[in-house]
N, C-alpha and C positions, 0 to 999 in steps of 0.2 A: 393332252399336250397340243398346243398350238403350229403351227408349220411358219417356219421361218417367217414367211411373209406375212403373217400375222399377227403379230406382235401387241397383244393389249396396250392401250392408251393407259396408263395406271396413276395417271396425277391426279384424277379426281378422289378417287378411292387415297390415293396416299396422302391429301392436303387434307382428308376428312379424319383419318386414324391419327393424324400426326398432333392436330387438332385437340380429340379427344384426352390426349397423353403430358400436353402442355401445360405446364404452373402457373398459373397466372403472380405478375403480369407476363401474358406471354412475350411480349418484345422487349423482356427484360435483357439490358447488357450484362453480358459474364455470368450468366446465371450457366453452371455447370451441365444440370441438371436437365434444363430443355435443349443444351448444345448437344447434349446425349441422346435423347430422344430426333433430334434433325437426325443426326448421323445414323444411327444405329435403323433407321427406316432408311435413307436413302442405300444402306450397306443393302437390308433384304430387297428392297427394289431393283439394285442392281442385280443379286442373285435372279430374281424370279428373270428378268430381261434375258441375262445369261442362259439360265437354264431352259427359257422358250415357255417357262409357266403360264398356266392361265389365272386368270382373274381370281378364281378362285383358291386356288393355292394362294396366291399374294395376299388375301383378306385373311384369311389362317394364321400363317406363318410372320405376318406385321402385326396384327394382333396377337400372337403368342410372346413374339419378339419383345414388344414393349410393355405386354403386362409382366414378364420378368423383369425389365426394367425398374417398373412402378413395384413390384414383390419387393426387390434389393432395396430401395428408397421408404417403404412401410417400412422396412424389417430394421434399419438403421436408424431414423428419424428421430429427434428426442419428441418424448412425452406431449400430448399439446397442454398436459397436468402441469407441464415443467415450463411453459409460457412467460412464466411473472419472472423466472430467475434469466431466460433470457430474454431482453426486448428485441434483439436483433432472430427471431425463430423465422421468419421469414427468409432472411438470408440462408440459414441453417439449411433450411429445404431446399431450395437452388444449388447451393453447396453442394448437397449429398451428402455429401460425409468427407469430414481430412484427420491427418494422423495427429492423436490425443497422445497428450502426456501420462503417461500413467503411473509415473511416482508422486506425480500432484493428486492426483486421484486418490493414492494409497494415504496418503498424509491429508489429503482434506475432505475425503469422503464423499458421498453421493451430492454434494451441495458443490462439489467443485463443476468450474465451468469446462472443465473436462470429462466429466461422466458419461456416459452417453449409456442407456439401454439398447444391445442389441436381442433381438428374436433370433437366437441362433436356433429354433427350429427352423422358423420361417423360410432365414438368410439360407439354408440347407435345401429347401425344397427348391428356392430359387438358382441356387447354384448347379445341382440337379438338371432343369429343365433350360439352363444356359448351356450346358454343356451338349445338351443334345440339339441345338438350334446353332450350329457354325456358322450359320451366315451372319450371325450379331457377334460375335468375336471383337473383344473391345478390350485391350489392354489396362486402360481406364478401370472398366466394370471390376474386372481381373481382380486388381491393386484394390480398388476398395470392397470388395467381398473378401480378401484376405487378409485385410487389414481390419475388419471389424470382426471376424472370425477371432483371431488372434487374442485383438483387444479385448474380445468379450472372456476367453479362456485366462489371460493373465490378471482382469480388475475381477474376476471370481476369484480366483485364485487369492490375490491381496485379500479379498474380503475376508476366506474363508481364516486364513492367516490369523486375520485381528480378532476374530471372533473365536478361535483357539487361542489366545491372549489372555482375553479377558474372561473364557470359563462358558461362552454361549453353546459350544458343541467341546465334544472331548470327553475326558473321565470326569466331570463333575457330577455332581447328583443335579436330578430331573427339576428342583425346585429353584438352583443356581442358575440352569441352562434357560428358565423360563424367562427369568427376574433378569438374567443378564443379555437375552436375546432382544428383548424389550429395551433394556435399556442402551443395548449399542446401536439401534435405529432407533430410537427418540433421539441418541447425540450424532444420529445422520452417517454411523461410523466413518466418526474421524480418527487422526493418530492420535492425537492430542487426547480424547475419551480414552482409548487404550494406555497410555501409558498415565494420565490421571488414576486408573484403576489399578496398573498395575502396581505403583506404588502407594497406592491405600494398603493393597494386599499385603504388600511387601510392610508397611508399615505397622497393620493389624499386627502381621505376624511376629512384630521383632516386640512389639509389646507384651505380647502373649508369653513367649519364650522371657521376657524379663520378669514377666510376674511370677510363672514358674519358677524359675531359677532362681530367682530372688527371694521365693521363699523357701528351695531347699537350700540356699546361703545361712536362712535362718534356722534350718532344722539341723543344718550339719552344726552351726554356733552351740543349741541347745545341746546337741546330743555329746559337743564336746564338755560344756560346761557337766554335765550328768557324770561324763567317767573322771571330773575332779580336777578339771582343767578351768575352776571357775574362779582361782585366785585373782586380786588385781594385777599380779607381777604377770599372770599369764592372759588376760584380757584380749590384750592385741594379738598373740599368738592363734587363741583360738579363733578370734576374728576374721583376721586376716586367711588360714585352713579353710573354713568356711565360704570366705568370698573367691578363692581360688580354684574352691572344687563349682559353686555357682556359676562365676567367669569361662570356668573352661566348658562346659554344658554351652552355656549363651555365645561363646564367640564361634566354637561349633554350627550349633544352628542357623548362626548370623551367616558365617559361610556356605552353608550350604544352601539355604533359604532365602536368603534377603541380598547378598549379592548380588545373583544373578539379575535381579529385578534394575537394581540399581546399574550394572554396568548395559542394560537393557540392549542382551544379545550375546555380546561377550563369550558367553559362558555359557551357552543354550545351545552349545555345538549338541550332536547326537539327541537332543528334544524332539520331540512330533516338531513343537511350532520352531525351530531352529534346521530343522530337516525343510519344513516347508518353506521356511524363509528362504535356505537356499536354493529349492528348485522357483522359488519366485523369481529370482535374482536371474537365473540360467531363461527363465522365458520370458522376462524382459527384455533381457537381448536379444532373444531372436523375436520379437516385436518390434524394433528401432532397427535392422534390415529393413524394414516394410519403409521409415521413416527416414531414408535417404532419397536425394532425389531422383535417381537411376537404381532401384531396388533389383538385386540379382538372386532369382527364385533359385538357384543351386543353391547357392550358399545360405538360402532361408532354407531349403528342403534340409542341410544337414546340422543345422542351429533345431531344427524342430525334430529330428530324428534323435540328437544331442540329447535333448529335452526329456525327450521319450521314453529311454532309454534308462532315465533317472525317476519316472514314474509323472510327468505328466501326460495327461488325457487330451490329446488332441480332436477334435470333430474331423470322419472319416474327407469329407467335405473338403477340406483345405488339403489334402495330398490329392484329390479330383482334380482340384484347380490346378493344381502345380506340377501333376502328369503331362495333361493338357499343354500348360506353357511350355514344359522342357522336350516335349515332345514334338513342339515346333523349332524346336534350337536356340531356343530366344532366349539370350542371355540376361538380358535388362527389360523393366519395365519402366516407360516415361511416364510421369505421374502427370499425364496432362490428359483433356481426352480427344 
């Protein structure tokens, strides 16, 4: 450690790391991304001055500092695969990251301009070695590592949803799961693929049930006409016995089978995918806390406890972060950085 009066010079060293960590173009205006980087170095520079550190500590600890930075911004970033669907991907990376819709997501699938991949390994590791670096304490950082935390646990969750739908995971047999797995990523899992399929299903089924039916309609006819019910006076009578006992079989099955398809929900109270539908429902909402402009980590801590509590999987990670905040008293976080 240094003695007061000697206080390392540290502009050279900070204009060099600050440098390395920069998007180009770096004297881009509004660019989020490198405003974060300025700041979040001059925060450890001032720690190191405060604390009387040397040289060496500040080279450490500014290079730990904003390789978490640069971690949090990998770990978010869309695909450079996914380029052609945005022309604006350059903005995106300056941006960082902002709060995605994600019932557009759910309804337009991996093609929507809402999608986003997160590395919620990665985003973990990063959060991890933020937390132990206090001198980069950045509300900013905060909000968007919890909000892509989140986002990443609720667009699985939809996903997993629509592909218990359509028969890609669940009690189907191994050859349904394969054919249908396939096929809900060749249609990008949109809704519009899910609910096309489910009413095929739905429709296979109510034909199947009429061709059955339909022909014990004709075996109950015959077996009337057999015990001497085959006069013309008695024609329609027997006919009609027949289509009655078929009818009541087929409106049966119609109910039980083909409704639910049809009022698409309805009626899928106490289902796997009607059970997850609703815990999808409950963590959305506590994702759109994140997407106010003053977001209040209380009342997201007990939306995600809420949550929990009904059986979704949180990443230990995001009650880190959110220790951390309410452990400062902070009741709001400003979404600026």
């Amino acid at each position: 450690m240094k003695k007061p009066d000697e206080r390392p010079d540290l502009t050279p060293s900070y204009e060099e790391f600050v440098d390395l960590y920069l998007l180009e173009p770096r004297d881009r205006k509004n660019s989020v991304y490198n405003a974060l980087v300025h700041k979040i170095a001059r925060q450890v520079r001032a720690h190191i001055v405060q604390e009387n550190l040397d040289q060496f500590v500040f080279n450490e600890r500014i290079h730990e500092a904003l390789g978490v930075l640069q971690r949090v911004r990998d770990s978010v970033r869309r695909e450079l695969a996914e380029n052609k669907k945005f022309p604006n991907w350059t903005d995106e990376q300056h941006n960082l990251w902002h709060h995605e819709d994600v019932d557009k997501v759910y309804d337009e699938g991996i093609d929507s301009k809402h999608f986003r991949w997160v590395d919620v390994e990665a985003l973990a590791e990063a959060a991890e070695r933020y937390l132990n670096l206090p001198c980069m304490q950045n509300d900013f950082l905060e909000w968007v590592m919890l909000d892509a935390f989140i986002y990443a646990e609720v667009e699985g969750t939809g996903s997993i949803t629509k592909q218990l739908r359509v028969g890609a995971i669940g009690p189907t047999g191994l050859g349904t799961r394969l054919i249908m797995t396939e096929q809900f990523f060749e249609n990008r899992g949109t809704l519009e693929f899910v609910l096309k399929r489910e009413n095929y299903v739905a429709l296979r089924k109510y034909l199947t049930y009429l061709a059955v039916y339909g022909g014990l309609t004709l075996v109950a006819y015959l077996a009337l006409q057999w015990l001497g019910m085959g006069t013309a006076a008695n024609f329609v009578g027997a006919t009609s016995i027949g289509c009655f006992i078929g009818s009541s079989f087929l409106a049966y099955r119609i109910g039980k089978s083909v409704v639910p398809h049809i009022t698409n929900g309805f009626m899928r109270k106490g289902t796997p995918e009607g059970k997850l539908a609703d815990l999808l429902s409950d963590m959305s909402i506590a994702y759109r806390v994140l997407g106010h402009p003053m977001s209040n980590p209380g009342l997201l801590r007990h939306h995600l406890l809420f949550t929990a509590s009904k059986g979704a999987v949180w990443n230990p990670a995001i009650f880190s972060l959110l220790d951390a905040v309410i452990a400062r008293n902070q009741s709001t976080w400003p979404r600026q950085t």
